[in-house]
C-alpha positions, 0 to 999 in steps of 0.5 A, a space after each residue: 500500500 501507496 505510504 503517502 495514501 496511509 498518511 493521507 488517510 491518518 490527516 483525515 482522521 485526526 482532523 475529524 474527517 474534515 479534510 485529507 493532506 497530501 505532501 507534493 515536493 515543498 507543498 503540503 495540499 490541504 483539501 476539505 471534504 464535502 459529502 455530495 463530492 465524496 458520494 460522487 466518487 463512491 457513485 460515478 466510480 463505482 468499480 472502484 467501491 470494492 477498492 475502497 472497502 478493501 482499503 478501509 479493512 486493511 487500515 482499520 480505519 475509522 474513516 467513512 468508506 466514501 472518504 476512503 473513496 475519495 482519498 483513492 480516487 485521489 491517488 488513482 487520477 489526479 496525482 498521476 495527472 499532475 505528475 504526468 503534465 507539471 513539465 507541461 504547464 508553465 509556471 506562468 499560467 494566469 488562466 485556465 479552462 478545465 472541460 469536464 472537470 469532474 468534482 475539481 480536484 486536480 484545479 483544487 490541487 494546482 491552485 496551492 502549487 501555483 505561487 501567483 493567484 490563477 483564475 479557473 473555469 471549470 465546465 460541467 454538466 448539471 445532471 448525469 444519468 448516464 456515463 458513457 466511458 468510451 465513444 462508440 464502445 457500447 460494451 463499457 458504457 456504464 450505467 447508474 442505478 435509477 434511484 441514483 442521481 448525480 449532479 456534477 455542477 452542484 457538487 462542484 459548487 459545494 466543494 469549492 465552497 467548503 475550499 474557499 476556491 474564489 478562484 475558481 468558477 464553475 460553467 454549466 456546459 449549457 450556458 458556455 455561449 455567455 463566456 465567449 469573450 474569456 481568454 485561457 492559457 491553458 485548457 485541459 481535459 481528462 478522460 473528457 472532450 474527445 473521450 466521452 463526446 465528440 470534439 465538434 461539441 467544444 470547438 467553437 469554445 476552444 477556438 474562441 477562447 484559447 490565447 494564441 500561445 495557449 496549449 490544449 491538453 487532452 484525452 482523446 478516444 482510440 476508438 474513434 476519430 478524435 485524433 484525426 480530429 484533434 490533428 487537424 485542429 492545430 499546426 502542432 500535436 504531440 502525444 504525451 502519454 497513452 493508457 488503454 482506451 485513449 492517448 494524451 496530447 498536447 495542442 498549439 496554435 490553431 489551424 
């Protein structure tokens, strides 16, 4: 077992379950738990339940199993993610557009790293019934119970709350047309825009919105056209990293 998830999971412990700590090189990341958050993971996650209570039996802990969840989930995604794109990311960064940012965790965690204020949106779906892991994969799409209902916008709402995230505000991805005239220098997208739907449903945004020495960072679907797609969208692509059902790249100036 990961040390670091031990360590994570005793700060939740001693603070009441109130929040975890997590060390990342000179900074100690601090993030508030809030239930609708933590039950989103145990729900949209929901085959890594079994994870979770196999964690919890090992450390005997006190912790709620949906805490455990989001503790995992944690070191499963986002400290991979951040691992995986920090040479990526110039420290000069002022702004950033997160698609599909799931609860926000990975914009929770980079606003303590940067050491200058940067201003996040993050664009969700109000309501999720179904989840669909893999464009034109029909085998794993995955479906959630019927008397579950998950409500990405306000458990994102929520979490940046109980964080004190100012900083950060969150889109509803119905209402994108309002913010036309933002600006990023960096828009990112996990297992998101061109993973779970077509990249024509964001483009206009991106085109409108990334700087001109902006960078996109995206998975996108190997089981359909997203690369070609994603290709022909910028002068420069480079792939960064592959998993099994998708490939990571990196996008700059728009064609």
């Amino acid at each position: 077992m990961n040390p670091e998830f031990k360590e994570s999971v005793k700060s939740a412990e001693n603070s009441n379950e109130e929040f975890f700590t997590v060390n990342f090189g000179a900074n100690k990341i601090k993030i508030f738990f809030e239930e609708d958050s933590c039950n989103w993971v145990w729900n949209y996650k929901y085959i890594y339940q079994k994870d979770a209570l196999e964690l919890k039996s090992q450390l005997d802990s006190s912790l709620k199993t949906n805490k455990i969840a989001l503790i995992n989930y944690f070191y499963t995604f986002i400290i991979p993610d951040i691992s995986n794109l920090n040479s990526h990311i110039a420290p000069n960064t002022k702004s950033i557009l997160d698609i599909g940012a799931g609860i926000g965790l990975f914009d929770l965690f980079l606003t303590q790293v940067f050491e200058h204020q940067v201003s996040f949106d993050l664009i969700e779906v109000d309501n999720l019934d179904e989840i669909e892991h893999v464009t034109n994969n029909p085998e794993e799409t995955k479906n959630l119970d019927n008397n579950i209902q998950i409500k990405p916008v306000d458990a994102l709402k929520k979490l940046m709350l109980i964080n004190k995230a100012s900083n950060i505000n969150i889109i509803e991805s119905k209402s994108i047309d309002q913010y036309m005239d933002r600006k990023y220098d960096l828009i990112l997208s996990f297992r998101s825009w061109g993973y779970l739907y077509d990249l024509n449903l964001y483009e206009k945004f991106v085109r409108n919105t990334l700087n001109p020495n902006g960078l996109v960072i995206t998975d996108l679907s190997i089981f359909d056209d997203s690369i070609d797609k994603f290709s022909k969208l910028f002068k420069e692509v480079t792939l960064i990293n592959e998993a099994g059902n998708n490939k990571r790249f990196i996008g700059k100036n728009l064609k």
